[in-house]
N, C-alpha and C positions, 0 to 999 in steps of 0.2 A: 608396520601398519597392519591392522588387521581385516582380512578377507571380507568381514562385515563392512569395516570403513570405506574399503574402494567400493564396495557393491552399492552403496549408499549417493557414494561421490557419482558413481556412472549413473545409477537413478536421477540423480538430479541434474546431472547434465545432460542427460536426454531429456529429462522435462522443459529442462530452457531450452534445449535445438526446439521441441516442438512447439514451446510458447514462442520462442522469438520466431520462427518461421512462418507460424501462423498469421502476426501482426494483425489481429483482431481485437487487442483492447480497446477497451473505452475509457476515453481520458476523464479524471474524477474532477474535472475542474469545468463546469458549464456554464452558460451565459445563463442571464436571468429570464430570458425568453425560453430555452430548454426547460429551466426549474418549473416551470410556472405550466408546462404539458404535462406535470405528475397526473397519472393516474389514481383511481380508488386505492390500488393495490401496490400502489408507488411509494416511497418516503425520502424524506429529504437526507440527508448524511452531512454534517460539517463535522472538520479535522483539520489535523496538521500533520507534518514531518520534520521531524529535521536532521541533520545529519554532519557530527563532527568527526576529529582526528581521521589520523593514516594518512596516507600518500599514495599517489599513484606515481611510479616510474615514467609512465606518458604525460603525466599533468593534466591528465581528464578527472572531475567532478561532477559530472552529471552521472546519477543513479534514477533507477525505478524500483517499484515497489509495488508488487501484484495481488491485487485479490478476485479472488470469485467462491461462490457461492455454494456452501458445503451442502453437499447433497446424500453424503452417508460414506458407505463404508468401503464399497465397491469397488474392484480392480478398475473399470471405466471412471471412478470418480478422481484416482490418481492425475489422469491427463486435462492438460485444458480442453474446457468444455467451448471454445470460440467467445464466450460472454464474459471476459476475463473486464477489471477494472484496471487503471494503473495510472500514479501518480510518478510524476518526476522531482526530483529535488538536486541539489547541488550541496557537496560539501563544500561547510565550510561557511556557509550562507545563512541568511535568514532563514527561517520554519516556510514551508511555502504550506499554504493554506488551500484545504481543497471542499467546492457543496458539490457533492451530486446527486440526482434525484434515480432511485435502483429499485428493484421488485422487493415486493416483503421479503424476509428470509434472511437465514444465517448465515454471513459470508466469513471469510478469514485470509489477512495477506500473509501467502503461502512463499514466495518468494522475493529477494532482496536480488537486482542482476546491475551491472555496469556495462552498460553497452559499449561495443567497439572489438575489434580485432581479437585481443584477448582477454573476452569476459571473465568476470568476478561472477559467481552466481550462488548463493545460499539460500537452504529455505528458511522461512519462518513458521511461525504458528501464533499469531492476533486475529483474536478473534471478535468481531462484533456482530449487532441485529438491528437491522432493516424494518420500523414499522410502520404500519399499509396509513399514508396519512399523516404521519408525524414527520415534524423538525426534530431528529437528532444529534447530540454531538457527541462524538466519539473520541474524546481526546487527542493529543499531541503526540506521537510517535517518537521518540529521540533513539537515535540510533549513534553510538560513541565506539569508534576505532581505539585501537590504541596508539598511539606513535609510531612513527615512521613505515615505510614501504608494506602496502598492503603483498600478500600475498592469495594464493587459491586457496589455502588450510586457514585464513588471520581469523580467529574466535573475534566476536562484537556483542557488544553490548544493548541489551532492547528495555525500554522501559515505557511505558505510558503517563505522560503528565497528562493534568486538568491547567489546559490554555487558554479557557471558553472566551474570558474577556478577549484576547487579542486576537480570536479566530473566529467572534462574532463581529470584531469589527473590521476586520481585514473584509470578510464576508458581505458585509452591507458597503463595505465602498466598491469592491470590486465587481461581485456578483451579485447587488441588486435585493442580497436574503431581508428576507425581514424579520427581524430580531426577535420578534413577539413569540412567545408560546415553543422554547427551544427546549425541549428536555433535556437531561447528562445520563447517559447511559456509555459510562467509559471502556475502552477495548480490553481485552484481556490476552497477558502474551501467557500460550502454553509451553 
């Protein structure tokens, strides 16, 4: 393995010691009473995730899935900034469906972690925008293991589908959205 590749692996596991220690996200799934305190410069966000194959040797399925808000280029932009966002999902499961209401601006889910004892943690690079005012949806997330036993190196697969139908209406029964006036402005994985 190459001196680059560990240097990479340890960057990133100290980004998740300091994301998980922080435990200041904010969960992307609000009641319809939060949505509805958007401000001027607030926008609405609907999406999905989902998440199939691999195994865990514990028999845990529950993942998250991190984003926050690109801010440029900066050695301080590397670390969480505390206003991190983060969705939960379970493999193997339904798409869980997330609205949340976030500042204008460009965010991207930077991280994929398995919480527990001995975390799984890879980055990502999906990237969407936040605008000041608007209903967004940002497509479906799928994220595909390959068979059997995950390990700390298992390469995954990222894709973005268009879900809108089934993530406007997850939307309006659970979280109260109101379906009217939803633009697509779908995510992009770099």
């Amino acid at each position: 393995m190459k001196r680059r590749d560990l240097f990479e692996q340890f960057k990133t596991g100290v980004l998740a010691f300091a994301f998980l220690s922080s435990g200041c996200a904010t969960t992307m799934q609000m009641s319809s009473e939060e949505l509805k305190r958007a401000t001027p410069n607030e926008g609405i966000v609907v999406g999905s995730i989902q998440i199939k194959g691999g195994g865990d040797i514990l028999g845990r399925k529950k993942w998250e899935l991190v984003a926050e808000s690109i801010k440029g280029a900066s050695l301080a932009s590397l670390l969480p900034s505390g206003s991190d966002y983060a969705i939960q999902a379970s493999r193997g499961e339904e798409e869980e469906v997330f609205v949340v209401r976030m500042p204008a601006g460009d965010y991207g889910f930077w991280m994929l972690y398995q919480p527990g004892f001995s975390s799984f943690t890879a980055k990502t690079n999906i990237q969407f925008k936040v605008q000041p005012g608007k209903t967004i949806y940002i497509g479906r997330i799928a994220i595909e293991f390959p068979p059997g036993l995950l390990t700390a190196f298992t390469r995954f697969q990222v894709r973005v589908e268009d879900a809108k139908a089934s993530a406007l209406d997850v939307g309006r029964k659970k979280y109260g959205l109101s379906g009217d006036d939803v633009t697509t402005d779908l995510m992009t994985v770099r």
